[in-house]
Structures are given as structure tokens and as C-alpha cells.
N, C-alpha and C positions, 0 to 999 in steps of 0.2 A: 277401051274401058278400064282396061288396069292402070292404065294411065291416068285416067281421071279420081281414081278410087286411091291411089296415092298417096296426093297431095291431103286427101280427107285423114288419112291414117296417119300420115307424119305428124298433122295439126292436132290431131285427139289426143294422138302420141304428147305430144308439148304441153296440150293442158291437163292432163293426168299429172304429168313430171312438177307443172308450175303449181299445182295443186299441194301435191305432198310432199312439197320445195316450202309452202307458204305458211303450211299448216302449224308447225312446230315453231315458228315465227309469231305467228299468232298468240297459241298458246302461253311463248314464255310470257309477251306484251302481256297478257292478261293473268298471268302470275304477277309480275312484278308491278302492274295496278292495283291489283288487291293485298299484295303484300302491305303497303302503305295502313291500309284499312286492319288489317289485322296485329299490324304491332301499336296502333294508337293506344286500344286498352292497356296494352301492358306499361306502355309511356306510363300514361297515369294512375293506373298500379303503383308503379314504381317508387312516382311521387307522392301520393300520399303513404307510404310505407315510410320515407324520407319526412316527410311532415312532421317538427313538432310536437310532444303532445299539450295538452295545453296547463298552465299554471294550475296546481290546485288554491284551492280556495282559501281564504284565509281565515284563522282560528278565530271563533267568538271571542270577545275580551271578558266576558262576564259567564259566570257557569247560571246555565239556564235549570240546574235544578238544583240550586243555592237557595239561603234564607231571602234575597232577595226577589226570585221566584217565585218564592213561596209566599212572598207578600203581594205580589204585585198579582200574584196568579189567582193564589188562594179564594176563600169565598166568606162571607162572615163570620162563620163556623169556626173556620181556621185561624183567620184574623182574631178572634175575640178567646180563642185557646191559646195563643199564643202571646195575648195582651196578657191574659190572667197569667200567667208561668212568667213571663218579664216583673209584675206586678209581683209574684210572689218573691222573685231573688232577691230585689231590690228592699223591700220590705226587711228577708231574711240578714241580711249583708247589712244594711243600718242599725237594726236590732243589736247583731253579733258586736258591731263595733262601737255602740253607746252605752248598753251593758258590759265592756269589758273596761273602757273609759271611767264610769259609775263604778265599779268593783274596783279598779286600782286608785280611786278617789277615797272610798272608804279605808282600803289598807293605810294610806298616809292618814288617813286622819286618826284611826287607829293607835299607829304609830307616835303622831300627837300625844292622845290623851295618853298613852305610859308614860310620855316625858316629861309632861307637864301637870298632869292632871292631880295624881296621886301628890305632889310637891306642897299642893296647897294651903294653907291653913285652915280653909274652912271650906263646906260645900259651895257658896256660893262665890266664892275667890276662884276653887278650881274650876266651874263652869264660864268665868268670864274669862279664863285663860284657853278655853277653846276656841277655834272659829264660830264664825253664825251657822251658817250652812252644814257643820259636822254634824254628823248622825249621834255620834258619841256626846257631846254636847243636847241634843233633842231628848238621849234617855238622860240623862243628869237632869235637867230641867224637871220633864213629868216627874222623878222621883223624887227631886226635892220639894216642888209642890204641892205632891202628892202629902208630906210632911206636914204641908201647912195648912192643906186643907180638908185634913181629916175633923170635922167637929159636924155638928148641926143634929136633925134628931135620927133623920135618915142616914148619916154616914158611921152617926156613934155606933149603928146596931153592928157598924162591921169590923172586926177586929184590925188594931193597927199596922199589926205582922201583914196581914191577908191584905187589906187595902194598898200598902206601897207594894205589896209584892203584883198585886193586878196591875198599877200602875207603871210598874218600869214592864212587865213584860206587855203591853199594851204599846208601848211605846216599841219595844221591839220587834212584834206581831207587825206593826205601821213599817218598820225599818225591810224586813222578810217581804212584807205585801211589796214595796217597791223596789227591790231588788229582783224579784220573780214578775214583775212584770215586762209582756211581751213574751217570756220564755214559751207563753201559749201560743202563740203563734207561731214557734220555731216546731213546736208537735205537730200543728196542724198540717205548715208547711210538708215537713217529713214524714206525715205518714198520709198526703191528698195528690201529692204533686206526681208522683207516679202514676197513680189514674188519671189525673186529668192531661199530663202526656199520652196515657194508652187510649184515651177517648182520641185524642189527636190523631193517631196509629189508625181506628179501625175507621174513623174521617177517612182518610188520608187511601184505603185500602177500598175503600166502599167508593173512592172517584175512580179507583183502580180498576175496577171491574165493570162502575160504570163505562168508563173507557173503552173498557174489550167488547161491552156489549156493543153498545154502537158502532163502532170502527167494524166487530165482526173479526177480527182476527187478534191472534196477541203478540205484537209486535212490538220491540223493547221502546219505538219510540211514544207507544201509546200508553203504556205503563212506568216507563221508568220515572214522569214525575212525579206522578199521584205515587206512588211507593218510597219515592224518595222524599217528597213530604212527612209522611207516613214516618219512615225513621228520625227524621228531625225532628217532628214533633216527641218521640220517645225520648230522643238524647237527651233535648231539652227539659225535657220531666225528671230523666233521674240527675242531669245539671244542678238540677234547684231543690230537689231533695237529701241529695246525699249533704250540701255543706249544714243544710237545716237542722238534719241529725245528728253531725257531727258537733255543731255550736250549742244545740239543744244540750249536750252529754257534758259535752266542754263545762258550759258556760255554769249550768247545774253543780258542776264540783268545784269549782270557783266560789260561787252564792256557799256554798257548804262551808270551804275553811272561811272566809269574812264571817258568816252567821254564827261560828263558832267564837272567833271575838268577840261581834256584840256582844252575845250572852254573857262569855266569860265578865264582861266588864259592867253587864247589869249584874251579876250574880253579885260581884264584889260593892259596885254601889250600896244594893239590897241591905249589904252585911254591916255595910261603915254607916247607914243612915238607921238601922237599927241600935247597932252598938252606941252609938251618942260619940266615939269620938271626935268627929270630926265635926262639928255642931253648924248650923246654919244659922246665918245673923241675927235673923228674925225668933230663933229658939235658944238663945245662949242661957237665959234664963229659965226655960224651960228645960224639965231634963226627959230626951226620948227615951221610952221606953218600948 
């Protein structure tokens, strides 16, 4: 029986041995299967850490919260505040430079009548030695017609002093009324154009908040162009009032020294059509008094 019981123990003996002979055989097999599996993530890990990143984007060519913006964006509120302020520069800016035109038109003709005027032999000699168009010329005229047409029952009652003297300064009142004109518009200009800029401003602040309400939060790109409207419409207000005020000032003490020739040079007409020296065609036989 030992005999037979043996052969059973040698055999158990062997597979016990071929067992945990086999086992650690196994095991690595089934490490180095999975290994595979476990460094795939980091592969691609890897790669996209190496990836790339991608182009930014390219810069807008146009500023989206420019005057063009503001036009294309705007609402007719804005539009038509913005029409009126275009409207006012443009207005201001032709004024400044046709009244300044007009003012150094007078200085030469000014100039004119000391050179030639006084030279003449008689009133009517030295007014056709004027230009047409001369203002200096215009008071020469009324005054010397005035000369001629002091008579009838209603002019006699007026004295003849008094009568030429309405007349030349009449004619100078006409010369002042158009020199001064438009200079009203340069006030208006400069002293409107800044509110109607700031009406643009609180426009402009009032889409602004509109904005925040609806979006719900305030986030610069919800505000920054109703705000930024908002100031361009400002600039642009005090843009076209500051040069208003300044032409306005300007232009005023220009019309000053010119109005100060006219005068000078009706005062002295006044005195030589009084005096009788210089006698006019139609009175040579008559003597002024």
C-alpha cells in the first residue's frame, strides 16, 4: 500500500511545484497586457500638451465704437443730434470765413476813399472815383442826396444840419446792420451747442443702462458703446461751440475797428457837405448852408 500511495504523492508533489512554478509567469503576462493599456492615456496626454495652440484671431479693421458706430448703430435720437451739431459747425465755419472776407473787403475800400476820395474837386467827382460796390461810396451818395433832396413841405419842417446828419448815419446804421449779420448765429451757436451735446451724453447713458438692465449684468462689452457714444456726442458739442465763441469775440472786434472808419469818414463827409466847400454839380449855384 505504501507502494501504491507513492506514486499519488510524488504526482501532487509536481503539481503543487508546476503551480507556483506557473503562477508568477502568469502574473507578469498579465502586467505587461495591461501595461499597454495604462500608458495609452499618457501617449495622449502627451500629445496634446505638444499640440499647437491655436492662431488668435484677427483684429477688427474698424473700431466698433467710433463715429461710424455710432451712426450705423445709433437710433434717430442720436442720428438727428448729431445731424443738428454737423449743421451747426458748418454754418459756424462759413459765417467766420465770409465775414472775415466782407471785413477785409471794407478795410481796402477804406483805404480807397483816403486816396482818392478827399483828392476831388467836387462831391460828385469824388464818389464816382469810388467803386460801385464800396460801402464808403453808399454813405457819399445818401449824403449827397440827401443835399438835394431836402425841399417840399414835409422835409422843410426839418432842419438842414439834422436832415444830412439822419441821412449819412442811416446809411451807416445799413453798413453796421450788414456787417453784424450772422454774428447771431455765432452766440446761438456758442452758447446751445454744449446742451445739445449733453442731451446726446444723457441719450447716450440712458441706452447704457438700458443695456445693463436687460443683459442683467454690467459687463464692459454691454456698456462700453452706449457710453462711448455718450462721450462723442459731448466732444462733439463742445467741438462746435468753442470755435463759435471764439469767431463770435473775434469777429466783433474786427466789425469794431472797420465801424470805426465808417463813421470817421461820414463824420467828415457830414462836415464838408455842410461847409459848402466842396460844392456838388447840381448846387454850385446854390450856396449850403
Amino acid at each position: 500500500m505504501n507502494k501504491m500511495m507513492k506514486p499519488a504523492q510524488l504526482f501532487a508533489s509536481a503539481t503543487i511545484l508546476a503551480a507556483s512554478t506557473l503562477l508568477p509567469i502568469q502574473s507578469a503576462f498579465a502586467e505587461e497586457s495591461a501595461a499597454p493599456a495604462a500608458t495609452a492615456p499618457a501617449a495622449a496626454t502627451n500629445s496634446e500638451i505638444h499640440t499647437p495652440p491655436p492662431k488668435p484671431a484677427a483684429a477688427p479693421t474698424h473700431n466698433p465704437y467710433g463715429l461710424e458706430a455710432l451712426w450705423r448703430e445709433g437710433d434717430i435720437v442720436a442720428k438727428s443730434t448729431l445731424f443738428i451739431l454737423v449743421l451747426m459747425s458748418i454754418g459756424t465755419w462759413y459765417i467766420m470765413v465770409t465775414k472775415f472776407i466782407q471785413q477785409a473787403k471794407i478795410k481796402r475800400q477804406g483805404k480807397q476813399a483816403e486816396a482818392k476820395f478827399w483828392e476831388a474837386a467836387s462831391i460828385d467827382t469824388a464818389a464816382e472815383t469810388l467803386d460801385e460796390e464800396s460801402a464808403y461810396r453808399f454813405i457819399a451818395e445818401k449824403g449827397i442826396n440827401s443835399t438835394k433832396k431836402h425841399g417840399g413841405n414835409l422835409l422843410e419842417r426839418i432842419d438842414f444840419n439834422t436832415w444830412v446828419t439822419i441821412s449819412i448815419q442811416r446809411a451807416i446804421d445799413k453798413i453796421q446792420s450788414h456787417l453784424s449779420g450772422g454774428l447771431a448765429f455765432l452766440a446761438t451757436v456758442g452758447s446751445t451747442a454744449p446742451f445739445v451735446g449733453l442731451f446726446g451724453t444723457v441719450w447716450g447713458i440712458y441706452h447704457a443702462l438700458t443695456a445693463i438692465g436687460i443683459s442683467g449684468q454690467a459687463s464692459i462689452d454691454k456698456v462700453a458703446g452706449p457710453v462711448g457714444e455718450a462721450l462723442i456726442m459731448t466732444a462733439i458739442g463742445l467741438a462746435v461751440a468753442v470755435p463759435a465763441v471764439l469767431g463770435y469775440n473775434w469777429l466783433t472786434r474786427r466789425n469794431k475797428a472797420v465801424l470805426d472808419n465808417v463813421r470817421t469818414f461820414g463824420s467828415d463827409l457830414h462836415t464838408v457837405l455842410l461847409s459848402g466847400e466842396i460844392k456838388s454839380d447840381s448846387t454850385k449855384n446854390n450856396e449850403i448852408k
